[in-house]
C-alpha positions, 0 to 999 in steps of 0.5 A, spaced: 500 500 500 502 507 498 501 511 504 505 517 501 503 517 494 504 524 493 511 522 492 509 519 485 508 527 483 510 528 476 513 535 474 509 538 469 511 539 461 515 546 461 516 550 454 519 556 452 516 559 447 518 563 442 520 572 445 521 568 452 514 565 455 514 560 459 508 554 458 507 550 464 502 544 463 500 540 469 496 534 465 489 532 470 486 526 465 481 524 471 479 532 471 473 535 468 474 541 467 480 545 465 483 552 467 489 557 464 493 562 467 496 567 464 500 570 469 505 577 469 511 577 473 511 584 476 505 587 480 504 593 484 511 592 488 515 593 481 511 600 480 515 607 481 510 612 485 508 616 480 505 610 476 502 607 483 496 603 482 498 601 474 498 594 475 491 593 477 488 598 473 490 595 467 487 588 470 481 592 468 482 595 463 484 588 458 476 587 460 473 593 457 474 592 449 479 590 443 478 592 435 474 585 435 470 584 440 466 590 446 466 590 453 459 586 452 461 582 447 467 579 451 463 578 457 457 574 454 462 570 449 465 567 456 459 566 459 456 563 453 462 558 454 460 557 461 467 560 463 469 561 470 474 567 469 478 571 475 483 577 475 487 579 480 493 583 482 499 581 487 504 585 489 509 581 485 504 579 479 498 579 476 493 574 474 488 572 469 484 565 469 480 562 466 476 555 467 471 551 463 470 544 460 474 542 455 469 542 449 470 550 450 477 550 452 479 553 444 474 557 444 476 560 451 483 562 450 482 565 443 478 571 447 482 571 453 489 572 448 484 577 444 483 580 450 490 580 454 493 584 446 488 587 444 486 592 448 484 599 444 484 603 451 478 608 449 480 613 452 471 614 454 472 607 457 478 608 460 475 615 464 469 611 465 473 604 468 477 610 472 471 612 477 469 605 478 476 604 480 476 610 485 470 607 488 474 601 488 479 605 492 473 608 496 471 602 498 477 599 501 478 605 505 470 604 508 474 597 510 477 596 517 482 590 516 484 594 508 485 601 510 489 598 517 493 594 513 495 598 509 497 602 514 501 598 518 504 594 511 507 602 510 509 603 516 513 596 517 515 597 509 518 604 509 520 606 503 520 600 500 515 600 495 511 593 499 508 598 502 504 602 498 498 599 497 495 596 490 490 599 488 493 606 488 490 612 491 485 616 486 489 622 484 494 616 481 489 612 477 485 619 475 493 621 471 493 615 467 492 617 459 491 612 454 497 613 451 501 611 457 497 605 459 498 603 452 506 603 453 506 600 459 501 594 457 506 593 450 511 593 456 509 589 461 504 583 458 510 580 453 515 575 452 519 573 458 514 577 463 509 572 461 508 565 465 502 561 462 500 556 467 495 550 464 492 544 468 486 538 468 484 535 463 489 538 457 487 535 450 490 534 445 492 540 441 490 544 447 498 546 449 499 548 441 494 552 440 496 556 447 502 556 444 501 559 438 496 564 441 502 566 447 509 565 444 508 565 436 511 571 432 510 575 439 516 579 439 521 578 446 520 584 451 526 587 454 527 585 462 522 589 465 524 594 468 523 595 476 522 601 481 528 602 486 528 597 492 531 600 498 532 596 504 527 597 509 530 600 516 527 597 522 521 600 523 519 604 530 514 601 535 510 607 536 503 605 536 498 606 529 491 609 532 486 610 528 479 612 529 473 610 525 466 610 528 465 603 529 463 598 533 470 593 534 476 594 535 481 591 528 489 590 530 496 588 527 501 586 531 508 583 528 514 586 524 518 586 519 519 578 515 523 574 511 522 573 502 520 567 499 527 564 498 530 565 505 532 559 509 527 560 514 521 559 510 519 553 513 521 553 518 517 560 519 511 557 515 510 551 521 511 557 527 506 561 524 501 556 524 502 552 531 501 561 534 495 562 530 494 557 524 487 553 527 484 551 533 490 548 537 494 554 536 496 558 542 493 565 541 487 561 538 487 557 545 489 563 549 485 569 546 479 565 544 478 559 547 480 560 555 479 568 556 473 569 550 476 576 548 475 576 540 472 570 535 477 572 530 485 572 531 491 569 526 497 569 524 500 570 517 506 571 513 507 575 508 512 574 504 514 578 497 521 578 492 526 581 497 523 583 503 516 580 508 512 581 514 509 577 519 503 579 523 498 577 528 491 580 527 484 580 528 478 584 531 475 585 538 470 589 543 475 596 545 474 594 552 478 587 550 483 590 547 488 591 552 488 584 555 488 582 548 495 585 547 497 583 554 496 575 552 499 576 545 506 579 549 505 574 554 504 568 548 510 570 545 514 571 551 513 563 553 515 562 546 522 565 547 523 562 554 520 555 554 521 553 546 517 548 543 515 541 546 517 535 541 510 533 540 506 540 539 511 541 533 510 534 530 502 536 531 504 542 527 509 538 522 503 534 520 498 540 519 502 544 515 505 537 510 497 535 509 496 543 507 502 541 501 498 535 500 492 537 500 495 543 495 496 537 489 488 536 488 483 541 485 485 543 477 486 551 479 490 549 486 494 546 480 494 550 476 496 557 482 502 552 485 505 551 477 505 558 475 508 560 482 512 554 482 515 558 476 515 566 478 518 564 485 523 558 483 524 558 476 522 550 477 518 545 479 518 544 487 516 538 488 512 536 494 515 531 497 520 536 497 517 541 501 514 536 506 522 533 507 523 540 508 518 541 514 519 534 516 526 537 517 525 543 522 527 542 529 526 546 535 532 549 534 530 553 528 523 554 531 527 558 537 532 562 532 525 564 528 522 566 534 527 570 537 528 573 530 521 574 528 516 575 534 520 578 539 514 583 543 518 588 545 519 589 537 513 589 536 509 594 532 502 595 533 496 597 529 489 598 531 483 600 527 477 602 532 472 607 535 475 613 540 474 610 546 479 603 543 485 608 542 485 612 549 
């Protein structure tokens, strides 16, 4: 019997097509459907200031026309396909996915290439997508938990441009010509900048006529270009206050993390989450569980390029905040004094290598993993590499990330709430 037969994981089929796209294909033959991913390696963090915002108005924008097809005719075409499709932006990429039975495959990537290079950026559309994205933007900012990140994600980035928020600020996005969105989509959505993945049930013929529709005849694009990155400095620990009329009280508390390809990552990966990752978690146990202060409480990492945060988070009644903090301090305190015990990392070992596992079934987990496999890595990491990696943490890792990453008396503190909360 094979008890482990993710160890069995084929690597998926790499082409390089012609001007420098990388196609990854990840065959599923017991899937049902079949997702494409058409992913660009930059994102918000690659954008100068005065272009904040960029990445994710053009998302928008592949979506409002080309010379063949309007706004309409694309939307009804996709649904006419019974296509599911998303876009997002990252601040290291942007993405566009696109699911749907196989039958419709072909029909469906030749409009998503019609839409991602055939752009005509009318400037009346344009203008017009410009109010819908500032009210995107107005929307994120009547958002406790967006406008607190961003606040503490700026003060914990300084400089760096991580910090700056993804969707711009309104007088950015309102600065855009036409003229410059199409210069920047012309840069930014050719060549070695595109990552293609593709995963369920490929058919015969689906791989070629992605790489005709990609790679053929596209003309190479110079390495895209990237906005200076200057080393955060350590941040300060004066506490971030804001006041908003509303009823909980919205916090971070974390500081300053680790990038992608860092050493630590496992290791912090397994930490994070025996802190704040599920029910048996510390903070979960000890804010939750024994004192009852807040129903929602975690841990994250944020992890970029070069540079990255962790963080606690979560929401409570402002009288609840203070014993909140006093447990959260108290939380990581213990964790530096006592360490961890043998069983409680081999509970969190487990828990993050069922996480890896379960990440190989689903055709878009697959899909997301091939394409961030290739960005992150350049290559494909198996996950039995992965969980080798997490079976070989120890508590000694586990104290130097702790000491590292989640010492209380570095902390910088963020909250979110009604007056009385910041008194």
């Amino acid at each position: 019997m094979n008890l482990d037969p993710y160890r069995d994981e084929t690597a998926p089929l790499r082409d390089i097509l012609p001007g420098g796209a990388v196609l990854v294909t990840v065959p599923m033959p017991s899937a049902h459907t079949v997702a494409l991913g058409v992913w660009l390696r930059t994102g918000s963090q690659d954008e100068v200031a005065s272009l904040g915002g960029l990445s994710h108005f053009l998302e928008h924008m592949v979506f409002k026309g080309t010379a063949r097809r309007s706004a309409l005719e694309l939307a009804t075409t996709l649904d006419s396909l019974g296509a599911v499709v998303d876009a997002f932006t990252t601040k290291d990429a942007v993405a566009f996915t696109v699911r749907v039975l196989p039958e419709y495959f072909i029909q469906a990537v030749e409009v998503l290439a019609d839409m991602l290079f055939g752009s005509t950026f009318d400037p009346d559309v344009t203008r017009l997508e410009m109010e819908v994205v500032c009210e995107e933007i107005q929307e994120a900012y009547d958002t406790p938990e967006d406008r607190l990140h961003d606040a503490f994600s700026a003060r914990l980035y300084g400089a760096h441009q991580r910090g700056r928020p993804i969707l711009g600020d309104a007088d950015t996005v309102r600065s855009f010509t036409p003229e410059v969105l199409r210069s920047e989509h012309d840069r930014l959505f050719r060549g070695s900048n595109l990552v293609l993945s593709l995963a369920g049930n490929v058919q015969e013929g689906f791989r070629e006529r992605t790489a005709a529709l990609f790679g053929g005849g596209m003309v190479a694009a110079d390495a895209a270009p990237t906005a200076a990155v200057p080393a955060p400095a350590p941040p300060s620990t004066e506490r971030i206050e804001m006041i908003s009329p509303i009823v909980q009280t919205y916090f971070e508390a974390g500081n300053l993390g680790i990038h992608f390809k860092h050493r630590d990552r496992i290791p912090l990966f397994v930490l994070s989450n025996l802190l704040g990752g599920g029910m048996s978690s510390r903070i979960f146990q000890a804010v939750r569980e024994r004192e009852g202060l807040a129903y929602s409480v975690y841990t994250y990492s944020d992890m970029g390029q070069d540079i990255g945060l962790v963080s606690c988070a979560g929401s409570c009644s402002p009288e609840k905040l203070g014993r909140l903090e006093e447990v959260l301090r108290g939380e990581y305190k213990r964790l530096i004094a006592e360490g961890v015990a043998a069983d409680e990392l081999e509970n969190n070992r487990a828990q993050i290598k069922s996480q890896l596992v379960f990440s190989l079934e689903g055709v878009v987990n697959q899909m997301y993993r091939a394409a961030r496999n290739e960005i992150h890595f350049g290559r494909f990491v198996p996950v039995a590499e992965l969980v080798d990696k997490v079976d070989r943490v120890d508590r000694d890792d586990l104290q130097r990330c702790a000491l590292a990453y989640f010492d209380p008396e570095r902390l910088v503190v963020a909250t979110h709430g009604p007056a009385k909360a910041a008194s």
